[in-house]
N, C-alpha and C positions, 0 to 999 in steps of 0.2 A: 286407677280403678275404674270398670265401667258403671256408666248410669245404668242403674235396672231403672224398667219402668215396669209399673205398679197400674193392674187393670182394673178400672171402674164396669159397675154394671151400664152404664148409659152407653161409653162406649162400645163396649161389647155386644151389646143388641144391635146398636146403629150400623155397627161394623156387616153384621148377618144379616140386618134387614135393610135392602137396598133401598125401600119405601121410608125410610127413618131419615127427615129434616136433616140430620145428621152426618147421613151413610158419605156424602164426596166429604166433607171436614174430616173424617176418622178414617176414611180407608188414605186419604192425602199422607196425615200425622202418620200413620202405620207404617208408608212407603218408607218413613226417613229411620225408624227403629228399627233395631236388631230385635232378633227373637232369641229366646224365648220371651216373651211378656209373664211377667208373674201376677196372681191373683190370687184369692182364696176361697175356701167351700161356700163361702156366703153370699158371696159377686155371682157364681155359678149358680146358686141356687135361685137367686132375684133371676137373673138372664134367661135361663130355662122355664123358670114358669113365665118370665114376658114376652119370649118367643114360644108359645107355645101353639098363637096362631097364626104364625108366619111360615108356612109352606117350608119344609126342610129344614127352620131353622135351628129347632132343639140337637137333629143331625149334626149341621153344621159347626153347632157346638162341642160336643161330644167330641168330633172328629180333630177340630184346632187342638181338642186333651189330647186325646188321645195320640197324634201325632207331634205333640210334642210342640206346638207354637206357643202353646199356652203350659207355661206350670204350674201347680199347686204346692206349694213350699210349704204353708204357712199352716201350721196344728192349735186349732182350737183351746182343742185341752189340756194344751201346755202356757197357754196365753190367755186363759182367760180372767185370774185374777186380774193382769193389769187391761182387760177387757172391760171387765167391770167397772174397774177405774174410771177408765174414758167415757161410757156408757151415764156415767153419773154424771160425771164435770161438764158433760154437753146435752142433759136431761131438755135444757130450756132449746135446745138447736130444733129438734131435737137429732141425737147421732143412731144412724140404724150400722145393725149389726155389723153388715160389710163395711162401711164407713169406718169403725171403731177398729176393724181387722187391719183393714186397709193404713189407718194413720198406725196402727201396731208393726206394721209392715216395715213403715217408713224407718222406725225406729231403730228397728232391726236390720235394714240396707240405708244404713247412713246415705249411698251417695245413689237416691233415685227419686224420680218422681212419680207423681199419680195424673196417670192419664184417664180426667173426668169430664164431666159435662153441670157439675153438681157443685153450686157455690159456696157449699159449705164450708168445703176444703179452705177455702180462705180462711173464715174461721178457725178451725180445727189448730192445735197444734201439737207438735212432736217434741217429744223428752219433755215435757210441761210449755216448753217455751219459747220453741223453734216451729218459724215459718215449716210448713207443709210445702214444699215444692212442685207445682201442677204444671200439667201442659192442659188446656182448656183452651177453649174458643173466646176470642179476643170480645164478643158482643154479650159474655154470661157476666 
């Protein structure tokens, strides 16, 4: 089976904004994965309003949807009870919404990881009690 990988909002910005500390580390990682990258309405929603003053880059965004580099699998309101869940058990983190969607993700694509910038994800875990498997930069 292949690895999905699972799109954080950090990368996802750094990716569109070439001025983002970030942008050579994430567009490097991106070169070695296959598309689509999977994410959800929450990742999109943070990305969009933090590109919002980046020259084309809400565009930008739009377009990786729309054309398909980017998918949005993942239904809310079909997942939000065990949303809640997570949202509770990492209150002290604390876990935002994308984050909780995102390790929901994992759940549900046994064999993928989460391409973030965001050290929580070490924390965080799947099915109660399994490691979160990240690609992240080796200095987070």
């Amino acid at each position: 089976m292949r690895q999905r990988v699972l799109l954080d909002t950090g990368p996802l910005v750094a990716a569109i904004d070439r001025r983002d500390r970030s942008h050579n580390w994430v567009t490097a990682e991106l070169a070695t994965i296959a598309s689509p990258l999977l994410t959800c309405e929450a990742v999109v929603s943070e990305a969009l309003f933090l590109l919002r003053n980046v020259y084309g880059g809400q565009e930008a965004l739009i377009s990786l949807v729309n054309t398909g580099a980017i998918h949005i699998p993942f239904h809310l309101n079909e997942e939000f009870t065990r949303i809640g869940e997570l949202l509770t058990r990492y209150q002290s983190v604390p876990m935002s919404l994308a984050d909780a969607c995102l390790v929901r993700m994992c759940e549900q694509y046994s064999v993928s990881s989460v391409l973030t910038m965001d050290s929580d994800f070490i924390i965080y875990r799947k099915n109660r009690n399994e490691i979160v498997p990240v690609i992240m930069p080796e200095d987070i």
